[in-house]
N, C-alpha and C positions, 0 to 999 in steps of 0.2 A: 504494500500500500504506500502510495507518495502522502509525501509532507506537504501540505499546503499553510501557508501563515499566513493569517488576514488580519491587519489591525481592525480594532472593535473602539469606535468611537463614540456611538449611540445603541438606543435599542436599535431604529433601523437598521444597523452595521448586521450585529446580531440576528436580528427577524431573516435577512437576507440567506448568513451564513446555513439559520438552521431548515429555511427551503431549498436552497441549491444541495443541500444533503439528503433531505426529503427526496427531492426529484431523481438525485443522483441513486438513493436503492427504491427505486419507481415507487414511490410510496406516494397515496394521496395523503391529503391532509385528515381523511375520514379514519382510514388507515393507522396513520401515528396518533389521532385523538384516543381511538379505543386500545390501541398500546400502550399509551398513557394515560387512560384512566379519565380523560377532561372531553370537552366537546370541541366540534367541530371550529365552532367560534372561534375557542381559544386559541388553536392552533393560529387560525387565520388574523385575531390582533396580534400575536406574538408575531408570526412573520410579515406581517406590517406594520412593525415597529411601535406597536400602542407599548406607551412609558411605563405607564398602567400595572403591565402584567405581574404575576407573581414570581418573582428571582426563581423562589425554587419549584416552580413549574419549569420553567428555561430553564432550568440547570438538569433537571428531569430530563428533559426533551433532548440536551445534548447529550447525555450517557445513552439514551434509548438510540440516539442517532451514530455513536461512534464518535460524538467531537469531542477533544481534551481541549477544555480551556485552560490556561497560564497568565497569569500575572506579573508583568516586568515591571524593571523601578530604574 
């Protein structure tokens, strides 16, 4: 599997990162809601960047999906 590093600016950044992941294992969003547990909606303001969402629904969402987030200083 390749390395890909995206800085994450916003939620948008984020929302983006975790559709292009979505898409990439052909997953709809109905798909990753009932994987994790949340609805259809939720998916869709998290990958539209609503500020909103809950951290650790996102953070949820990126283990379900394979992404390692990191923290630099």
């Amino acid at each position: 599997m390749s390395k890909i590093t995206r800085a994450i600016r916003a939620a948008s950044d984020l929302g983006a990162a975790i559709r292009e992941r979505r898409k990439t294992l052909s997953m709809t969003q109905g798909d990753l809601a009932m994987q994790a547990g949340v609805s259809v909606a939720t998916i869709s303001a998290i990958e539209n960047g609503k500020a909103t969402a809950q951290i650790s629904i996102v953070l949820d969402l990126c283990r379900d999906l394979g992404l390692r987030l990191s923290v630099e200083t």
